[in-house]
Each structure stands twice: as C-alpha cells, then as structure tokens.
C-alpha positions in Angstrom: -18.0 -21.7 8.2 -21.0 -19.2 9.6 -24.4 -19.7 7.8 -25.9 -16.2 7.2 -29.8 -16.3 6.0 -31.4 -14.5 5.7 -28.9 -11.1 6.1 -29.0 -7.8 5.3 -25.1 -6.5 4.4 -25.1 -3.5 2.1 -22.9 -4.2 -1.2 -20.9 -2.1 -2.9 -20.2 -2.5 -6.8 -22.6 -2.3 -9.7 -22.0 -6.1 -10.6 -23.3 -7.5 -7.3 -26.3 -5.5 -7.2 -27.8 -8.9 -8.8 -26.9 -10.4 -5.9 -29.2 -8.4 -3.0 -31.9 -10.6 -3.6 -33.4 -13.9 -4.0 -30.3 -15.5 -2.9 -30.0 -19.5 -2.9 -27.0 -19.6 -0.2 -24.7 -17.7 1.4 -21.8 -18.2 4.1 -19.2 -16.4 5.7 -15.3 -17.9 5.3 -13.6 -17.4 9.0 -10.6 -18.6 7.5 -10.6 -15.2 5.1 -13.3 -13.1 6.5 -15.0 -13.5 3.1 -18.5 -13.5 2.1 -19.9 -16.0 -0.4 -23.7 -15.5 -2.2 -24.8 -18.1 -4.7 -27.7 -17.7 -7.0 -28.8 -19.8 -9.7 -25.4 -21.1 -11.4 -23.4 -18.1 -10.4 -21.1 -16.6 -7.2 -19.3 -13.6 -6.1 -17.1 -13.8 -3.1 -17.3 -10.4 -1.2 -14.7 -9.0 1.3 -16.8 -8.3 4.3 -16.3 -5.4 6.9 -18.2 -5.8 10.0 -20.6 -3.2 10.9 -20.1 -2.0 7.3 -21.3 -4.2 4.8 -19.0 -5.8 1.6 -17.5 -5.0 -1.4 -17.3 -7.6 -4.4 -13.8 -8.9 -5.1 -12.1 -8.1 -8.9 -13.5 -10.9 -11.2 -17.0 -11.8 -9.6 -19.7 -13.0 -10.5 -17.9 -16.3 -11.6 -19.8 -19.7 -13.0 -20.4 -21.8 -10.0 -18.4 -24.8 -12.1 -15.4 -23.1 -11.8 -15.0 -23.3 -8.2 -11.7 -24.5 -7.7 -11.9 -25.4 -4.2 -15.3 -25.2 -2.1 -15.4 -25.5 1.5 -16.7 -27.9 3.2 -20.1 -28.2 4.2 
C-alpha cells in the first residue's frame, strides 16, 4: 500500500467531484492498481491510470461502514 498526500490526479465522473478536495486519506492498492479517497464517513475507490488521472468505479461513493475488507495499515 502507497500513501499519496497530498496528490493532484484528475477525476473523471460527476459523483467524485466531492472528492478533489479536503480529503482525510488516501492510498493506492498495488495489489489492484486502485485508488482509495476517504472523506468524512464516505469512500470511492477509483481505477487509476498512470500519467492520466482516475475514474470512479460503478457504485461509489459508499458509507465507510460498509467496508467489507480494508487493507491493512
């Protein structure tokens, strides 16, 4: 797991617009080349492009509580 603030990635979708600022945490999943930002008591996991910024995956944001499985710190 990468640790990525602060980071400037441009996103793409309407949703995750919420999501470009005033972020609490964010990390970058090696294991699915997948970009997590959490803010407040929510989360959207992003499919990141290197060199070309993210896109928000289909069902995002999503209540932090219902984080099935959370990597490990």
């Amino acid at each position: 797991m990468s640790l990525i603030l602060p980071f400037k990635v441009p996103i793409k979708g309407s949703l995750a617009q919420n999501f470009t600022s005033n972020i609490d945490a964010s990390f970058l999943s090696e294991e699915d080349n997948k970009l997590y930002l959490l803010k407040g008591d929510q989360y959207v996991r992003l499919t990141f492009y290197v060199g070309q910024g993210a896109t928000m995956d289909s069902g995002y944001p999503q209540p932090i509580s219902n984080w099935v499985d959370p990597p490990d710190s």
